[in-house]
C-alpha positions as CSV (number, residue, x, y, z in Angstrom):
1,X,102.5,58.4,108.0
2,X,104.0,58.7,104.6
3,X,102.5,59.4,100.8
4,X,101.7,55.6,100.7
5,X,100.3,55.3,104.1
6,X,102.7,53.7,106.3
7,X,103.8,54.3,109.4
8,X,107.2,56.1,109.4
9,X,108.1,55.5,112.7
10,X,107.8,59.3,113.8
11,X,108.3,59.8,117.7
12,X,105.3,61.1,119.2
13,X,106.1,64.1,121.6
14,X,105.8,64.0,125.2
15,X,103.2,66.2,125.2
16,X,101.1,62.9,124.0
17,X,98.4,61.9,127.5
18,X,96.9,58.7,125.1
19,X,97.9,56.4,122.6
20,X,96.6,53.6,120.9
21,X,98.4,51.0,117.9
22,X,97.2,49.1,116.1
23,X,93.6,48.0,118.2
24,X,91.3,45.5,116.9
25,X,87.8,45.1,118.5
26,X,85.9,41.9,118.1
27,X,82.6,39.9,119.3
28,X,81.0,36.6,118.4
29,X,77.6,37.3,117.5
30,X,75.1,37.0,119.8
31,X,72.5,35.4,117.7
32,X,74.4,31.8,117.9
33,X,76.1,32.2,114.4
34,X,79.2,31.6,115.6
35,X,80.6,34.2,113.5
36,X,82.8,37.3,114.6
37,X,81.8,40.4,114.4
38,X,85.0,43.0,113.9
39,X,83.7,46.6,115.6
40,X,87.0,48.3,115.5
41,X,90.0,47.4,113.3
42,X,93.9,48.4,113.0
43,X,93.0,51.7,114.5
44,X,95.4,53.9,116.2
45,X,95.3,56.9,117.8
46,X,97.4,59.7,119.8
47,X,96.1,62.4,121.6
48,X,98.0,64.9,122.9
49,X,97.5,67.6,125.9
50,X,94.7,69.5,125.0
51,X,93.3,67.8,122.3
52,X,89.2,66.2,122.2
53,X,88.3,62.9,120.6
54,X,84.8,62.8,119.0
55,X,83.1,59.4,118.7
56,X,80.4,59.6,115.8
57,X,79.1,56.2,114.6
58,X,76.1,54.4,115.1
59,X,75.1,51.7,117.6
60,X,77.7,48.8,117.5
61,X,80.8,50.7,116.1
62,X,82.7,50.6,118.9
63,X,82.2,53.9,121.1
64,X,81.7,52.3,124.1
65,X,84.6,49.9,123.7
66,X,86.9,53.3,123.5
67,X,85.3,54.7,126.5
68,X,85.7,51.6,128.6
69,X,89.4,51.8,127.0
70,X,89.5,55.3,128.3
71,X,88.6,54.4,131.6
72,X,90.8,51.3,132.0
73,X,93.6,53.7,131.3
74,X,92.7,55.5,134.7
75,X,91.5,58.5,133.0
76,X,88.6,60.3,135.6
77,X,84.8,60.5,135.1
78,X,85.2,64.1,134.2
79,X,88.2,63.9,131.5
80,X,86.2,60.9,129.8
81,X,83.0,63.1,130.0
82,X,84.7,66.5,128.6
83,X,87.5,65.0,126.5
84,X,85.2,62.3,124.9
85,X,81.3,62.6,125.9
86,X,81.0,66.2,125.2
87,X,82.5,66.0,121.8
88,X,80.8,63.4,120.7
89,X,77.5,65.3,121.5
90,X,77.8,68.3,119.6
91,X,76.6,66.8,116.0
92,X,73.3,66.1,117.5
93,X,73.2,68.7,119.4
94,X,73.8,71.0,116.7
95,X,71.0,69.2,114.3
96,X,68.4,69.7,116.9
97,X,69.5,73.7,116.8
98,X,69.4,74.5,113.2
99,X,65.4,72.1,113.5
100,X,65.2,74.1,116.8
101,X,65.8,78.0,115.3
102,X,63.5,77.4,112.7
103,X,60.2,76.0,114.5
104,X,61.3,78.7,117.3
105,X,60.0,81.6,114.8
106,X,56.9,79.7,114.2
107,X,55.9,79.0,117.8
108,X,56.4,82.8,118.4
109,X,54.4,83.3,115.9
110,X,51.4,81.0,116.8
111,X,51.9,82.3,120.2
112,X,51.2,85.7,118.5
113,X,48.1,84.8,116.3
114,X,46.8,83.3,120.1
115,X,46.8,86.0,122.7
116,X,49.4,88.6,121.3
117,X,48.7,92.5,121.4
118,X,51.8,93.1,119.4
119,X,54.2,91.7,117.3
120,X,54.5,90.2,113.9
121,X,52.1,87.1,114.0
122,X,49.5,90.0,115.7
123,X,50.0,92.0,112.8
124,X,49.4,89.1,110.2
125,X,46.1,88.6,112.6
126,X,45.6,92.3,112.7
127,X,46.1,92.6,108.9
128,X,44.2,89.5,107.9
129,X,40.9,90.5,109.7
130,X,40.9,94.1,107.7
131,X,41.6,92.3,104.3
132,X,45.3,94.3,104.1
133,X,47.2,91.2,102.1
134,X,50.2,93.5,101.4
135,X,50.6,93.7,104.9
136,X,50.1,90.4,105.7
137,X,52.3,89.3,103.0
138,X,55.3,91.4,104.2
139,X,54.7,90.2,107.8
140,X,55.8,86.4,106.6
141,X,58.1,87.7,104.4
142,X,59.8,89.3,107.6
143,X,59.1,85.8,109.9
144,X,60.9,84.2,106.7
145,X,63.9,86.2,106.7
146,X,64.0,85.9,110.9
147,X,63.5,81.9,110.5
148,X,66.6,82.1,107.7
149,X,69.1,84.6,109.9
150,X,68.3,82.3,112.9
151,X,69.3,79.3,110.8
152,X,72.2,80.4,109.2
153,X,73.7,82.0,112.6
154,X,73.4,78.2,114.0
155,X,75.2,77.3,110.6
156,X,77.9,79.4,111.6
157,X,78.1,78.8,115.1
158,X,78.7,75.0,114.4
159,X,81.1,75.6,111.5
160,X,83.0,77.5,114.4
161,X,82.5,74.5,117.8
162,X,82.9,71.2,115.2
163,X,85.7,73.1,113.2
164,X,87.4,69.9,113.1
165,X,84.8,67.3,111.9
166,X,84.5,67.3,107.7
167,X,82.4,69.4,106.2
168,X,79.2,68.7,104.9
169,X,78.2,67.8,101.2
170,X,75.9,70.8,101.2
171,X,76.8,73.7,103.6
172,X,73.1,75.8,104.5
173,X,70.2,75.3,102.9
């Protein structure tokens, strides 16, 4: 592709394992409408040995139409699970981490307050009962400052894995 966006007829090396020009996607509408629905439109796409796709989109944008195309193009249940399932489960997957390291410090903590003989959340229960608030006010500030490391360490972690989707608006907190 050029500065104004067409095609410049570049060869594609023979390293290339997939490619798709130009392919359009479209249903009638099941509701009786008659009208056509386009899921997928002028899309093309070349991957070459060693490269991933990730499918992100929501239900009706075509994902399963490219993994049907994948298999009708012989590729194996494994390559069209690890080359395109896999990938395209790591935004999720990620989200639920960064919820996941958060809530983790708190459950430890409850656990703590519940039947613990040591460890922060005993030491806020410890501390509360014996009216110490300094004490009990440094013990959250430490469960903060384990529920932020925790959170930023998934942060990095996924900046690392999904180096190649675009970045978020607002990176953190």
């Amino acid at each position: 592709m050029n500065e104004s966006g067409n095609d410049t007829g570049t060869n594609i090396g023979t390293d290339t394992r997939l490619e798709f020009r130009d392919v359009t996607k479209r249903f009638q509408d099941r509701q009786g409408s008659g009208q056509t629905i386009t899921a997928v439109e002028g899309v093309s796409l070349s991957v070459r040995d060693g490269e991933v796709v990730s499918l992100i989109g929501p239900s009706g944008c075509g994902k399963s139409t490219l993994l049907n195309l994948a298999r009708s193009f012989k590729a194996s249940r494994m390559q069209v699970f690890w080359k395109i399932q896999v990938p395209a489960s790591m935004p999720p997957m990620f989200a639920g981490l960064r919820i996941g390291a958060t809530l983790a410090v708190i459950g430890v903590a409850v656990g703590e307050f519940a039947g613990g003989n040591s460890g922060v959340g005993y030491l806020i229960v410890l501390t509360a009962g014996s009216a110490e608030t300094p004490k009990v006010f440094a013990a959250i500030f430490v469960l903060t400052m384990i529920g932020i490391f925790a959170y930023c360490l998934v942060i990095f972690v996924e900046s690392r894995v999904l180096h190649y989707m675009p970045s978020r608006e607002h990176r953190g907190f």
